[in-house]
N, C-alpha and C positions, 0 to 999 in steps of 0.2 A: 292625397292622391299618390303618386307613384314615391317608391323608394327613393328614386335619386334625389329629392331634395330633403331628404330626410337632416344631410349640416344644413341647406342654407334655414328648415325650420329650426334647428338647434340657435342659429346665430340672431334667429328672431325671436326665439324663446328669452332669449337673452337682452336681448337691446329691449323688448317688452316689459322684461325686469327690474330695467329702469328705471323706466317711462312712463309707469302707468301701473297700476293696482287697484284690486277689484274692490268696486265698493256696490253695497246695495240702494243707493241711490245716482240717478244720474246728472243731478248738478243743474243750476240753471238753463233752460233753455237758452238757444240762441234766439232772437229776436229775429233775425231772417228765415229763422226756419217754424216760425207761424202766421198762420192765416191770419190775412189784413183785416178782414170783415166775416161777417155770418155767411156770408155769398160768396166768400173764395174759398174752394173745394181742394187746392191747389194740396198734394199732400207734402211735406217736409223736404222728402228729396228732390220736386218740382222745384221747390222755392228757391232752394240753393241752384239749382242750374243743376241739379247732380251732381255738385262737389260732397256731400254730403249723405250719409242715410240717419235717420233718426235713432236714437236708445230706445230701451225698453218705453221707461215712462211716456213718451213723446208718442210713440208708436200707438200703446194705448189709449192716448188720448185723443187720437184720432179713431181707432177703432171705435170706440165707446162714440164720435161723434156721430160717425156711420151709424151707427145702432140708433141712437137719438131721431136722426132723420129719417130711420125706415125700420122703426117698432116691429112694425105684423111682416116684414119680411127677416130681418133680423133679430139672432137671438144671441147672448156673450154665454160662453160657458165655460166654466174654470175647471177644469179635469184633474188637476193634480198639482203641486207643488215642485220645485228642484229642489238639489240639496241644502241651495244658501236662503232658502223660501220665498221665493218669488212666484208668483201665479204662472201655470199656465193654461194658456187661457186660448179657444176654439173659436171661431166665429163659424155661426151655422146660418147660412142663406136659404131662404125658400119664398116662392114666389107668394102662397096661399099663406104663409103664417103655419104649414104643418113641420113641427119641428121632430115630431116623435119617429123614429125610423122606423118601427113595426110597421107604422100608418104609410108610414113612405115608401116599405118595400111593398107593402099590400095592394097598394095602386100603382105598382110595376113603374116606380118612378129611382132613376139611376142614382145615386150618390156618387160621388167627388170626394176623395180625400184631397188637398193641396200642403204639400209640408214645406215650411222653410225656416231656412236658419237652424237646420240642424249642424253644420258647422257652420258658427255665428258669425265668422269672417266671412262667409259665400252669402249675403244677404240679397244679392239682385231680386229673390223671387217675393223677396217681403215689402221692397218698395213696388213691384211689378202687382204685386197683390193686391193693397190698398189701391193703389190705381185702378184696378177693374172692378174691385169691390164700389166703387166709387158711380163709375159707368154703370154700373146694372143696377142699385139703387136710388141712386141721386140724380144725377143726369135721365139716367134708361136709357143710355144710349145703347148698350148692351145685355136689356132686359131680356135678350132673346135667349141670352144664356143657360136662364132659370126658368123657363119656358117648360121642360122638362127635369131637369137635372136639380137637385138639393145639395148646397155646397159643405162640406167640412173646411173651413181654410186656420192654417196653421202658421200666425203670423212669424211667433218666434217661437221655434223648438226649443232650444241649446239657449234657454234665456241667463242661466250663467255666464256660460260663456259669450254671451253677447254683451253683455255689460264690464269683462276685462276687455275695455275700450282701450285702442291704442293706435297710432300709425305705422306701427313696426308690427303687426299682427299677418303679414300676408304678405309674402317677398315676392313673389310671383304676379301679383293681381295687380292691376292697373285703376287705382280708387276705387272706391270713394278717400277722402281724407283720412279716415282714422274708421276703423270696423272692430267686433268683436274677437273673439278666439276660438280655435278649431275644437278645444273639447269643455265639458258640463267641471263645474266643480273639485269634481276628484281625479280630474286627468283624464275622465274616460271617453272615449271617442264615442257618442251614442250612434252611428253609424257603423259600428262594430258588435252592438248591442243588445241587436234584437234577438238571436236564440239566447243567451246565457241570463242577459235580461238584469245583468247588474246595478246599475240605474234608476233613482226613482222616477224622472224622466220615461224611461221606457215603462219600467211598471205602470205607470200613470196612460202611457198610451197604449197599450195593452187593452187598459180596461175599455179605453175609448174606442179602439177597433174594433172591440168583441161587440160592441153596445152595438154601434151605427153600421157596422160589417159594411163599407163602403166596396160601390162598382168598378170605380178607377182610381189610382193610388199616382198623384204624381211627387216627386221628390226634387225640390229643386238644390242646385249646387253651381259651383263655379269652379270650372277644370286646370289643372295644370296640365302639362306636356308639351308638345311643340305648337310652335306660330304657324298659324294657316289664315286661311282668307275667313271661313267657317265663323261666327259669332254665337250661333247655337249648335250644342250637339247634344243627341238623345240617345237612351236605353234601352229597350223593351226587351223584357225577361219571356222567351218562350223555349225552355230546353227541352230533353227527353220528359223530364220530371213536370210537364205544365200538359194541360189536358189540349189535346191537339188541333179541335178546332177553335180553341183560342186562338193559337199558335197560327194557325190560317186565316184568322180573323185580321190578326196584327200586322201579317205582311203582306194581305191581301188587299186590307181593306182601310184601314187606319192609315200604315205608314204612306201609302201614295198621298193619300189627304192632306196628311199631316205635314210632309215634306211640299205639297204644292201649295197648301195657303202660308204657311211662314214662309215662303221663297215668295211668295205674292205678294206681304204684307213690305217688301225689301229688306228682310232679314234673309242671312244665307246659312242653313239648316244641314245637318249631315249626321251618319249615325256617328256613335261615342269612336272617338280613336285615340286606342293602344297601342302603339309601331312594335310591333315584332325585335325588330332591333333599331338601333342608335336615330336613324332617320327616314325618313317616310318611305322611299323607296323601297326600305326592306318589308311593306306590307303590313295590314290590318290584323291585330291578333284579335280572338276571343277568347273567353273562359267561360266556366261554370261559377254563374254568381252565386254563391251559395247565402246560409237564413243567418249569418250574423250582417246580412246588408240590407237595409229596408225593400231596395226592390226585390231581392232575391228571397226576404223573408213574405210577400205579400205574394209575390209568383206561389211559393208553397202553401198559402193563404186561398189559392183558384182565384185569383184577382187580377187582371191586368196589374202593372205597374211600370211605372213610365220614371225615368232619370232625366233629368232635364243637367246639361253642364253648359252654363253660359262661358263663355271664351275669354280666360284669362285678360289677356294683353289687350281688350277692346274698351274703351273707355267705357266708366261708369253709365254714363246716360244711353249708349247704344245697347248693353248688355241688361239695363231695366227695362226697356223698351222691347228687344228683342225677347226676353224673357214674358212681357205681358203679350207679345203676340201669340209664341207658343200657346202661352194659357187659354189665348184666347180659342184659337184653334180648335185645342184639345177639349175644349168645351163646346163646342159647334160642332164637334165629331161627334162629342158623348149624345147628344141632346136627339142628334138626327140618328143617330145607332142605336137609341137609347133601347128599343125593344132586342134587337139581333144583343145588342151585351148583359140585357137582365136575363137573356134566355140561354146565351150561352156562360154563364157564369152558376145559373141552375143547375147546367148538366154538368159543369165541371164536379161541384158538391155531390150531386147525386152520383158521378162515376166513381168517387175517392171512395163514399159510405159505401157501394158495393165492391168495392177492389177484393174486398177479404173472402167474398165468396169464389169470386175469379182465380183466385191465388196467384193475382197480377205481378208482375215483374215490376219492382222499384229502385228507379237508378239512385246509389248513391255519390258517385264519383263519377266527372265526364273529362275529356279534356279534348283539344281539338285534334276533328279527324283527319287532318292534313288538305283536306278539299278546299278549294277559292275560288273566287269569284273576282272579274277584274270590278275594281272599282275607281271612277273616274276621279283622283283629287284634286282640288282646288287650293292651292297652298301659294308657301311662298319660297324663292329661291334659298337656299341655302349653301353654306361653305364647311367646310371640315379642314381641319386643322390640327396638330400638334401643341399642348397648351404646355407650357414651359411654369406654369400653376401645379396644374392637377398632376405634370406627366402623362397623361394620358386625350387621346383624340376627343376636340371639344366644336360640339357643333355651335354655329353662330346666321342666323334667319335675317334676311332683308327686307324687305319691304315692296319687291317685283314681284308681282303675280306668277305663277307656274302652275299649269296643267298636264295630269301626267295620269297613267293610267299604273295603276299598283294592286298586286293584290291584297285580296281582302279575305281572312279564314272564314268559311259559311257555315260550318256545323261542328257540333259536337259527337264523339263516340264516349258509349256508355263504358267505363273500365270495372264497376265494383257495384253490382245489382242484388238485391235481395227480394225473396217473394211476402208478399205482404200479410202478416198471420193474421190469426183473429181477434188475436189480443196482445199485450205487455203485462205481466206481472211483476212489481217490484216489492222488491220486501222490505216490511214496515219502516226498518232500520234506517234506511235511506232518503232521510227528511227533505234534505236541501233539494235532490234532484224532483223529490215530488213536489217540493213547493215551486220548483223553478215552471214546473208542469201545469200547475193550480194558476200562475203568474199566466198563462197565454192560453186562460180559459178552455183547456183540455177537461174533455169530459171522463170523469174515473169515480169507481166504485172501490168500496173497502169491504174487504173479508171478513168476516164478522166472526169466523173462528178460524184456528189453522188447517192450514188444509195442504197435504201430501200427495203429490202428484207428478207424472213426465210433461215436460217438457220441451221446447227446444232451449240449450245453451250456445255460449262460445266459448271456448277459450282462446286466450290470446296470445298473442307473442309479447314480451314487455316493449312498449314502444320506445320513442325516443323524444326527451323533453328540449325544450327550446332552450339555450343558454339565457335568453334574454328575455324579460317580461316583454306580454306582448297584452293593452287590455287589461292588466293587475293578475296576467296568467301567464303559467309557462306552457305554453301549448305542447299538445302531445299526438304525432303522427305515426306512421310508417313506415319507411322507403320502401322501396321495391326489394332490398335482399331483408326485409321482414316479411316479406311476404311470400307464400305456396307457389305452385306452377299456376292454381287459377286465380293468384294474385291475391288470396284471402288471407291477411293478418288475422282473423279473427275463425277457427273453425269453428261451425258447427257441431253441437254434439246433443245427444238425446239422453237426460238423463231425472231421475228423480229425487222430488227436494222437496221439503218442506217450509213453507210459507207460516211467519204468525199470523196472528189476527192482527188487522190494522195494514195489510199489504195495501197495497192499491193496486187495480186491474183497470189497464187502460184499452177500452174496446178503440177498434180503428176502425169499426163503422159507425163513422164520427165526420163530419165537414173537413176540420182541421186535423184528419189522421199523419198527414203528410208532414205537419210542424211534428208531431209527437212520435213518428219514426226517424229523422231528422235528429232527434234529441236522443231516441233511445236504440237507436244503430250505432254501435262503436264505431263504424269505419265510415260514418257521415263525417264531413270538416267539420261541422259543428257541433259534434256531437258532448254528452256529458263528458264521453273520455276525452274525447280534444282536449276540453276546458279544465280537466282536473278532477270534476267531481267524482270521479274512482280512483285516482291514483295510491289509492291506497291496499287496492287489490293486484299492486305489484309488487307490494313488497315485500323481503325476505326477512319474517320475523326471527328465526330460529336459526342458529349458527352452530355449527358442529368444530369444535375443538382440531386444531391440525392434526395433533399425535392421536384425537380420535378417529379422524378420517381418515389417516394412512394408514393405519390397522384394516377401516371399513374396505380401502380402495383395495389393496393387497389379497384381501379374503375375498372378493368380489370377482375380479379378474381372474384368482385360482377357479373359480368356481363357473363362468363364463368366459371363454376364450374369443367370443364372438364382439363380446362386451368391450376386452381387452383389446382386440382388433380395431373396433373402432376409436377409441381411447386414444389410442399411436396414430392412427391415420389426420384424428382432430391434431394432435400435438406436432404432425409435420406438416400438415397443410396449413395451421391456421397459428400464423406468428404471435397474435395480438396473444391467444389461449397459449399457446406456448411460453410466450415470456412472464404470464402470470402465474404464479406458486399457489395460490390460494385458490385462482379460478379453476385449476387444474383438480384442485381435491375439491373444489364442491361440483363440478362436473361427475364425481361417484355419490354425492350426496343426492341431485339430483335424481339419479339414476336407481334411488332406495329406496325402502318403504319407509324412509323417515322422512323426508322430502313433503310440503306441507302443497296437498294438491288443489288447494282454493287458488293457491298464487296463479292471477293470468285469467281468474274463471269468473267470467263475468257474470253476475249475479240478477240479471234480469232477462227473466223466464219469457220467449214465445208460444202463444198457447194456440193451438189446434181450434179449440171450440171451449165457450165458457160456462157447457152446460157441467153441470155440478160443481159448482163452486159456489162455497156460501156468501154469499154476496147479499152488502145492506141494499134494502130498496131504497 
C-alpha cells in the first residue's frame, strides 16, 4: 500500500528472514484446524476461532472437499503454474453443471471473477470465500447466489508467496497468527503486473480471463493507512477512460446497494481512503488507477471491477466475516442486475471496436480536477505530535469515535489525450513488446511482405529513468519541463517507413483496443516505454571526437549567427549546459547532419486505414 511503510516492510522483510523460509510443502497440519467428522463443514479459519488461516495444502483440501460434495455444481480448474510450481488452481460454480463460458454468455448468464490472495499476507477474502462457497453448495443457504451468476473464485493467487509463512510478514495487520508474503517468487508484486505481464502467474491468468471474459471483477486485499471506524473499504474504477454508462451504472445503481446491505449486514463500509495529507482532515484524494493494477487493468478490460480493502487493525474474524458479507452483497447485486450488466458491458465492447471510426478522443493521463465533495467520516480521534524518533510530526489514533465532515476529491481531469487510430503497426524487430501483446490475447495480423508507407510517428524527448528498480524495472516518465505548451513529451509527426515482413498490425477494432493502446502509447503510465522495452531508442550510439567537434562548432556558428545566438543564450541561461564541456560540443553535433535522427523516434507506426497492406489471413 502506501510508501510510508516502505522501512517498517524492510524491517519485516527482515525479522522474515529469520523466521521462516519458503518451502514447497506446508508441514503437518494442525489438528484443530480439521474437521471433526464428514458433517462438520466448519472451514480451518472457523476452527481455530480465527486465530489462524489455512496454507496452500489445507486450503486445498477443503476446496477439493467442496467440489466432492457438489459434483454437477462444481468444477477445480488448474490454469497455470507459479514460478516455484505449485498449481493454480480456479474454482468454477454454477448452479446447472454449465461450466463452458461460450454456453454461459449465450444464455445471457453474468460471470464473477473473485481473486484472492494476490498478496498472500491480505488473505481475509480466501477464508471469506470458502465460507460462502460452502453456503451456496452445501448448506444452500445461499444458493440464491448462483441463481443467475456463474462464479470464477480464485482461492490463492500469489500461492508462492503465501506459502513464505511467517508471523513477521505484515506489520500493520492485526492476524491471523502467522500469513503469507506480499509478492510471487521472484519479488514481484503481481499487483503491479498486469500490463508488463512479467509473471508466470499473470500469464497464466491472462489466458484465464481472455477464456471466461468475466462480468464483475472483484479483488480482495487488506489496507494499510490510517485507523478509522470503517472495517471495509471499496474501489470501483469508472474514469474518463470507462464507458460511461457503466460509470452511472456504479454510482447510481450499485454503490447505494452496495454500501446499504454491508451497513445492514453490521459491517461498516466506506469507499477506499487515501488522505491527501498526514491526517484525515486534510481530505479524500483520488487518482488514475492505471492497467499495471488489476482493477485499473479490468476497467480497460470494459469490466466493472471492484477492490475490496478489509481494515487493517480490525481483528481477523471481524475482517473475514466482513469480507464474506461484501461478497455476499456484491453477488445479490450481480444476480438481480444481472440483465442491466450483460447489457451494458455489450455496449461498452461494441463502443471501443467502433472508436476508430469516431476518431474518438482517448485519455491517457488524468489527475484530479481539484473539485469535492464533503464527505461524512466515521474515524477515530487522533493526536499529532513531534517524534523525537523520526524528527518529524508523527500521528498517533485512539480509540474514541469522531465524526467529521472532510472533503473528498470527486473527479478526474483529462491532462494527455490521444485520438484513437485504426491501427498499430510494429516492426518485425520488436519481439518482446509483441509478445507482451500476444500475452493479453490482443488481436494482430503479420505482413506477409514489406511494405513502405506514411504514417503517423512520435518522437520523443529522452525521458527520465528512475534511480531505483521499481517491479525488476527502472521506470521511465516525463515531467512537465519535458514536456511542449500542450504538454506532449512525445510529438507527432507524419512520416514514411518501411516495415519487413513479419511486422504485426494491431487493428483497434478489437474489444480489448484499450489494453493495446495503454501498451503502445508512449505517454500511457504503463506503457512499453514506461517499462523499458524501448529504451534503447534513446540512445547515443555514435560519439564525435572533441577536437572534432570544435572545428564542426566553430565552422557552424561562422556559417549561422542565428545558430550562434542561440548557443550563448542556452550557455547563460542554462547552468547545468554551461558547466558541461562536452554537453556543450555535442549540442553542435546535434544540431548536424551527423546527428543520428532515429534517436527519440519511436518506431511504432499509427495507421489511418489498413486497406493495402499485405496482411496474412
Amino acid at each position: 500500500m502506501k510508501s510510508i511503510v516502505a522501512f517498517a516492510l524492510f524491517v519485516a522483510v527482515c525479522a522474515s528472514a529469520q523466521t521462516t523460509k519458503v518451502t514447497r510443502d506446508p508441514g503437518p497440519k494442525k489438528a484443530e484446524n480439521v474437521a471433526t467428522s464428514s458433517t462438520d463443514w466448519r472451514t480451518p479459519a472457523e476452527i481455530s476461532d480465527y486465530r489462524t488461516t489455512p496454507r496452500y495444502a489445507e486450503t486445498m483440501t477443503y476446496v477439493h472437499r467442496l467440489a466432492a460434495a457438489a459434483p454437477k455444481q462444481i468444477k477445480i480448474e488448474t490454469f497455470g503454474a507459479t514460478g516455484e510450481g505449485r498449481d493454480l488452481v480456479a474454482i468454477i460454480v454454477s448452479k446447472d453443471g454449465e461450466f463452458d463460458p461460450a454456453k454461459v454468455h449465450a444464455a445471457n448468464r453474468p460471470i464473477v471473477y473473485i481473486q484472492n490472495a494476490i498478496h498472500a499476507g491480505e488473505m481475509d477474502g480466501k477464508d471469506a470465500s470458502l465460507a460462502l462457497l460452502r453456503e451456496i453448495v452445501v448448506t444452500k443457504k445461499l444458493a440464491n447466489l448462483i441463481d443467475r451468476a456463474v462464479l470464477v473464485v480464485i482461492p490463492i493467487y500469489n500461492a508462492d508467496g503465501h506459502e513464505r509463512f511467517g508471523p513477521y510478514n505484515r506489520i500493520n495487520q492485526n492476524g491471523p497468527e502467522q500469513m503469507g508474503w506480499r509478492t510471487q517468487a521472484r519479488q514481484l508484486n503481481l499487483n503491479r503486473d498486469y500490463m508488463k505481464a512479467d509473471a508466470p502467474e499473470t500469464r497464466a491468468f491472462l489466458k484465464l480471463w481472455n477464456r471466461y471474459l468475466p462480468d464483475f471483477f472483484v479483488d480482495d486485499h487488506v489496507t494499510d493507512g490510517a485507523d478509522y471506524q470503517y472495517d471495509v473499504t471499496y474501489f470501483l474504477d469508472a474514469d474518463a477512460g470507462s464507458y460511461q454508462p457503466v460509470g452511472e451504472w456504479i454510482r447510481k445503481t450499485f454503490v447505494p446497494q452496495l454500501e446499504t446491505g454491508v451497513n445492514d449486514s453490521g459491517h461498516l463500509i466506506a469507499p477506499y481512503m487515501d488522505f491527501i495529507g498526514a491526517t484525515p482532515e486534510s481530505g479524500i484524494s483520488i487518482g488514475q488507477s492505471t492497467t499495471r493494477f488489476a482493477t485499473g487493468y479490468i476497467n480497460n478490460q470494459n469490466r466493472p471491477s471492484m477492490l475490496v480493502e478489509m481494515h487493517m487493525m480490525k481483528d481477523y474474524k471481524t475482517r473475514v466475516l466482513g469480507n464474506y458479507e461484501t461478497l455476499r452483497v456484491v453477488l445479490e447485486l450481480v444476480n438481480r442486475e444481472a440483465d442491466n450488466l450483460i447489457r451494458l458491458n455489450r455496449e461498452a465492447d461494441q463502443a471501443t471496436i467502433a472508436a476508430k471510426n469516431s476518431r474518438t478522443i482517448f485519455p491517457l493521463l488524468m489527475e484530479p480536477s481539484g473539485e469535492t465533495q464533503p464527505f461524512r467520516y466515521k474515524g477515530y480521534k487522533w493526536e499529532t505530535g513531534l517524534s523525537e524518533i523520526s524528527g518529524s510530526m508523527r500521528t498517533t489514533y485512539t480509540h474514541e469515535p469522531v465524526e467529521l465532515d472532510i472533503p473528498r476529491q470527486s473527479s478526474l481531469k483529462v491532462t494527455r489525450a490521444v485520438t484513437v487510430p485504426a491501427a498499430y503497426v510494429i516492426p518485425a524487430q520488436w519481439t518482446t513488446v509483441i509478445d507482451v501483446l500476444s500475452a493479453h490475447g490482443i488481436a494482430m495480423r503479420k505482413l506477409t511482405a514489406s511494405w513502405t508507407g506514411v504514417a503517423e510517428f512520435y518522437r520523443c524527448q529522452t525521458p527520465q529513468w528512475a534511480v531505483q528498480p521499481f517491479e525488476g524495472h527502472h521506470l521511465a516518465t516525463w515531467p512537465r519541463d519535458k514536456r511542449n505548451q500542450r504538454g506532449e513529451a512525445c510529438e507527432p509527426v507524419r512520416e514514411k517507413q518501411t516495415f519487413p515482413a513479419g511486422s504485426v498490425v494491431v487493428p483497434t477494432a478489437q474489444r480489448a483496443a484499450k489494453i493495446a493502446m495503454h501498451f503502445l502509447e508512449p505517454e500511457a503510465p504503463d506503457s512499453a516505454v514506461a517499462w523499458g522495452y524501448f529504451d534503447s531508442i534513446f540512445e547515443q550510439k555514435e560519439y564525435g571526437e572533441a577536437y572534432v567537434l570544435e572545428k564542426l562548432a566553430r565552422d557552424m556558428m561562422a556559417k549561422d549567427p542565428k545558430l550562434k545566438a542561440e548557443f550563448e543564450k542556452k550557455v547563460v541561461s542554462d547552468h547545468e549546459f554551461s558547466a558541461n564541456p562536452y554537453g556543450r560540443l555535442n549540442w553542435f553535433y546535434k544540431h548536424s547532419p551527423w546527428w543520428d535522427d532515429r534517436i527519440g523516434f519511436y518506431p511504432v507506426g499509427r495507421l489511418d486505414s489498413m486497406d493495402g497492406l499485405p496482411l496474412a489471413k
